[in-house]
C-alpha positions as CSV (number, residue, x, y, z in Angstrom):
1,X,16.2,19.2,-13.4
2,X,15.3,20.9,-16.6
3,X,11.9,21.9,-17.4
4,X,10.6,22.8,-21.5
5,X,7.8,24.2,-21.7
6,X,5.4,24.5,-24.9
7,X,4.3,28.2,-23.9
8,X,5.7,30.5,-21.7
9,X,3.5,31.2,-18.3
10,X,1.6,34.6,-17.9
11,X,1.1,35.3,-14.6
12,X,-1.7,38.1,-13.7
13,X,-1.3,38.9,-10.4
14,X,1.1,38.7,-8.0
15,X,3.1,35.6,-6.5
16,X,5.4,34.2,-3.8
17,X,7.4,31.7,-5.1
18,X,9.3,29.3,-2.4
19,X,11.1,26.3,-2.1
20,X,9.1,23.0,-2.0
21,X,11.0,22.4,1.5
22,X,10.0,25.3,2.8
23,X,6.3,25.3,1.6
24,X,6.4,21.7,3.7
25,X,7.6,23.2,6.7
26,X,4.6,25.9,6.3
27,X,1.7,23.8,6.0
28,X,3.1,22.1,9.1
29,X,3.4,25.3,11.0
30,X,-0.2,26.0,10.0
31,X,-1.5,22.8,11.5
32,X,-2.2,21.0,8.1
33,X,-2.4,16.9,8.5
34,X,-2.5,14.6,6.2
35,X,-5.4,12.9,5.8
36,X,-5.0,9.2,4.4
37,X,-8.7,8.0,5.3
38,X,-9.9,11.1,3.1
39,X,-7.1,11.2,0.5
40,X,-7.9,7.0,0.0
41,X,-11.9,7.8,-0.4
42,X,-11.9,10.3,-2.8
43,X,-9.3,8.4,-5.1
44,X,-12.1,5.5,-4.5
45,X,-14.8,8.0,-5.8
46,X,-12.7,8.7,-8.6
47,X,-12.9,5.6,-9.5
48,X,-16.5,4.5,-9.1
49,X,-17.3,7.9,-11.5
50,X,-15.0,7.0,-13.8
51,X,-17.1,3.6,-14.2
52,X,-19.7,5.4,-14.4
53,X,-21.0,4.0,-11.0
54,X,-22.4,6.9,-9.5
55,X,-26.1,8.5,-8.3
56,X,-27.7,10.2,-10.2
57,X,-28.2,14.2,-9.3
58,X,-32.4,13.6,-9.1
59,X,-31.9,10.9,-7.1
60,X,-29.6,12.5,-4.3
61,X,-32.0,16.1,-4.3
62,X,-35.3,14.1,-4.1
63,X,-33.5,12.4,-1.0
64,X,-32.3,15.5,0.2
65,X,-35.4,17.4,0.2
């Protein structure tokens, strides 16, 4: 696979780069779990904001306080 890209990337710091395989096998290691209930809420959230079908900011800190 061939990327192009538009503009070259700068990089300011440094970086480890590793295979996608590996990364996987990492995150394993480190006890990550996928998280299907979460990931399937969020992309829900996404969708009610993107309807515009969300509370408003005064409305949640009045409750809140």
């Amino acid at each position: 696979m061939k990327i192009h890209l538009a503009e070259p990337i700068t990089i300011d710091s440094p970086m480890v780069i590793i295979p996608a395989e590996e990364y996987e096998f990492l995150l394993k290691e480190a006890g990550y779990a996928p998280t299907p209930k979460l990931d399937q809420r969020i992309s829900q959230a996404r969708t009610r904001y993107r309807k515009k079908k969300y509370l408003a900011w005064d409305k949640i800190k009045h409750d809140l306080v």
